[in-house]
C-alpha positions as CSV (number, residue, x, y, z in Angstrom):
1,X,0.0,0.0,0.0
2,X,1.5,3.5,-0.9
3,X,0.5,5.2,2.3
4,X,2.8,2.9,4.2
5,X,5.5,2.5,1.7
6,X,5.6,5.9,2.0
7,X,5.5,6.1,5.6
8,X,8.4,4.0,6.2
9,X,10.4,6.3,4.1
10,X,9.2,9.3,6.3
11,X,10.4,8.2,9.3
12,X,13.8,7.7,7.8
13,X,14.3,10.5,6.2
14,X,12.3,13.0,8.9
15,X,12.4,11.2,11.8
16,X,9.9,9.4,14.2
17,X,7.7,12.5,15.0
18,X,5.9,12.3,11.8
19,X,2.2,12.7,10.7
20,X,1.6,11.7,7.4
21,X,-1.8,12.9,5.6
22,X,-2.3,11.3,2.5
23,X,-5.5,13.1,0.0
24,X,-8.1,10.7,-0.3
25,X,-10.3,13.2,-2.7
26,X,-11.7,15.8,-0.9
27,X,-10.4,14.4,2.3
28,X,-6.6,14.0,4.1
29,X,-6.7,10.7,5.7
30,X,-4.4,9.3,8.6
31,X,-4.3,5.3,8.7
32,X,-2.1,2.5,10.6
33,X,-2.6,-1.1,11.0
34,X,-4.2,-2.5,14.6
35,X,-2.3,-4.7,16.5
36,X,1.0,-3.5,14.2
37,X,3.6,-1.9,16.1
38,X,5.1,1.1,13.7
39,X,8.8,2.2,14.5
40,X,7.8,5.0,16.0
41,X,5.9,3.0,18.4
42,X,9.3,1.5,19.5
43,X,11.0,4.1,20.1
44,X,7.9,5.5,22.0
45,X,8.1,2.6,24.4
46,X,11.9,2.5,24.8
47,X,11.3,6.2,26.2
48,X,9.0,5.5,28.3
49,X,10.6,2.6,29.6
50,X,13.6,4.9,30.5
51,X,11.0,7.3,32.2
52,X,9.0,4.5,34.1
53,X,12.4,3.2,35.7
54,X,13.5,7.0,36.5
55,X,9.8,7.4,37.6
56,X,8.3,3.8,38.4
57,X,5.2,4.8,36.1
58,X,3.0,2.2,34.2
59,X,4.0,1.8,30.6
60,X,1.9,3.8,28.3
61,X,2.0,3.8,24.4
62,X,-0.8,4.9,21.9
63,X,-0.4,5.0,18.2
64,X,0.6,7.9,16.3
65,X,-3.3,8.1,15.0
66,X,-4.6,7.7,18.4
67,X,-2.7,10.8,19.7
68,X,-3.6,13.1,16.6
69,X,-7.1,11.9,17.1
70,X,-6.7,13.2,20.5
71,X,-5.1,16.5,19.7
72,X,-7.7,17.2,17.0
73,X,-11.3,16.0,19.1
74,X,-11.3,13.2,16.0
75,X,-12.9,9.6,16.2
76,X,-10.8,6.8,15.1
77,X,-13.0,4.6,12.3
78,X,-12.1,0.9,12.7
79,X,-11.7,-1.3,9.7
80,X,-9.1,-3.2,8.0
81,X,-6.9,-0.2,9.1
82,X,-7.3,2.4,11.4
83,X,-8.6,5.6,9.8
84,X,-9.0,9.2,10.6
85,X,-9.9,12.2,8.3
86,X,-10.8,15.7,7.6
87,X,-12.0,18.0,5.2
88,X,-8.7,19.8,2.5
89,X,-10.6,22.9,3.5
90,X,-9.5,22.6,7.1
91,X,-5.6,21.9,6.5
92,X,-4.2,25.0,7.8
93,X,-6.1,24.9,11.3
94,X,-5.3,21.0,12.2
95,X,-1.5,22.1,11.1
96,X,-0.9,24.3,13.7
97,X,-2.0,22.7,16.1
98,X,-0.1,19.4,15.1
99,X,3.0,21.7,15.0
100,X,2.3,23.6,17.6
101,X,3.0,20.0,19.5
102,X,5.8,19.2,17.9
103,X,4.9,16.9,15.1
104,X,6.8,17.3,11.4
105,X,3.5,17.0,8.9
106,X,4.2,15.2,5.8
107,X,1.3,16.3,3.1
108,X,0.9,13.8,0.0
109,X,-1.5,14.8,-2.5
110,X,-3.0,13.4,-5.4
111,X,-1.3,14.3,-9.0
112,X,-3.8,15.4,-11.5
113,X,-2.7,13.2,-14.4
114,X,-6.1,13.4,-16.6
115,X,-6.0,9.5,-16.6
116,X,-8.5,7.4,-15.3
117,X,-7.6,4.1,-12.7
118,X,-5.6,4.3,-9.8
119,X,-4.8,8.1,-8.5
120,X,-0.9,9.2,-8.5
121,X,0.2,10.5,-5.4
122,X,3.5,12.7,-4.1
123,X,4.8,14.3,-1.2
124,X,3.9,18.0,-1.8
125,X,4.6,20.1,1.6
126,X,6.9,18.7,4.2
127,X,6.0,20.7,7.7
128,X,8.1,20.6,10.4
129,X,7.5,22.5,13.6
130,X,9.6,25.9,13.0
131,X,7.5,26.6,10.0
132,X,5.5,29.6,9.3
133,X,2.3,29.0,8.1
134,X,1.4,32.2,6.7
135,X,-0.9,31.8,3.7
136,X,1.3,33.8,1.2
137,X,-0.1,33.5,-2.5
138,X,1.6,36.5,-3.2
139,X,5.0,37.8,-2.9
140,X,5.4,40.9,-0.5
141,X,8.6,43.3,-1.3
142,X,9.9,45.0,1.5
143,X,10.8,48.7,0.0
144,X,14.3,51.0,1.1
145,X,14.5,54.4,-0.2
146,X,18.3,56.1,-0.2
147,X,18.6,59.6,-0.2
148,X,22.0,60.8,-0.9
149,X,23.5,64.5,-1.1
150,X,24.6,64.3,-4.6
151,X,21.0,64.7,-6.3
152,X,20.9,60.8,-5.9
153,X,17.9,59.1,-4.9
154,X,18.6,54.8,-4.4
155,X,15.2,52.5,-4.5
156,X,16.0,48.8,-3.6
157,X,12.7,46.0,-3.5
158,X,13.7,43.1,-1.4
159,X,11.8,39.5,-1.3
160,X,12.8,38.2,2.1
161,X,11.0,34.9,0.6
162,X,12.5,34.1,-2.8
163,X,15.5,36.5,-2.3
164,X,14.9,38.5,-5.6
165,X,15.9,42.2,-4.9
166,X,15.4,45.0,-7.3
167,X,17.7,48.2,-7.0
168,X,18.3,51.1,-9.1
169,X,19.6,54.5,-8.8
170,X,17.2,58.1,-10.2
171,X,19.0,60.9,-10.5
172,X,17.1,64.2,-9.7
173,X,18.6,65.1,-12.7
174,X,16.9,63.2,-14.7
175,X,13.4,64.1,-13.1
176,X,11.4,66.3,-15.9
């Protein structure tokens, strides 16, 4: 299954905190297999084996599904694999908060191909938890004006999120 091929990868290449949300049409979906224990998993109960002999605490571990479920107020659906889901509409909101504990969110969307059968798939965002999630559809230029003694006038545009500056010099001169 592509969800968990995928997921595998993920936790290689990013690490054990991941959330992976895969788009299921209008939908991002979170699955894992019952009774499976992920890697993640693992290392979740080697921590907390270090904690409950530091602490003498019972041994505690839930899925990675069951604790987004929990962040988010979700229900868990039960079937061949455990599912969980929300609207594409509603992306941004459950991100924060998913960052906002610490989680890196892996997005996979489906590839419009314009072919019929089964739906292509790719990682599109990767989200870890130092991101800014501004919505920014649009570039926005930060502007510096220059003023020199010399009839000079210096106007630099600056994208702090591309890079791409703009400069050039006016001469008052020149002004008619």
């Amino acid at each position: 299954m592509q969800y968990l091929n995928l997921a595998e990868e993920n936790y290689s290449k990013y690490g054990l905190s991941v959330i992976q949300l895969i788009q299921i049409g209008k939908f991002y979906e979170l699955w894992h297999e019952p009774d499976t224990p992920s890697r993640q998993q693992a290392y979740s109960q080697a921590e907390l084996l270090v904690e409950s002999f530091m602490r003498s605490k019972p041994l505690e571990v839930m899925p990675s599904i069951e604790q987004v479920a929990s962040l988010l107020d979700m229900r868990i659906i039960k079937r061949s694999l455990l599912q969980m889901g929300f609207p594409t509409y509603s992306l941004s909101t459950h991100l924060s908060t998913l960052l906002n504990k610490g989680w890196t969110v892996i997005v996979i969307d489906e590839l419009v191909t314009g072919k019929s059968g089964p739906k292509q798939r790719a990682v599109s965002q990767v989200y870890s938890p130092s991101c800014n999630l501004e919505d920014c559809s649009e570039l926005s230029y930060l502007l510096s004006i220059y003023f020199s003694q010399d009839d000079l006038l210096g106007i630099t545009l600056f994208s702090a999120m591309n890079g791409h500056s703009i400069m050039f010099p006016v001469s008052w001169m020149d002004r008619d």
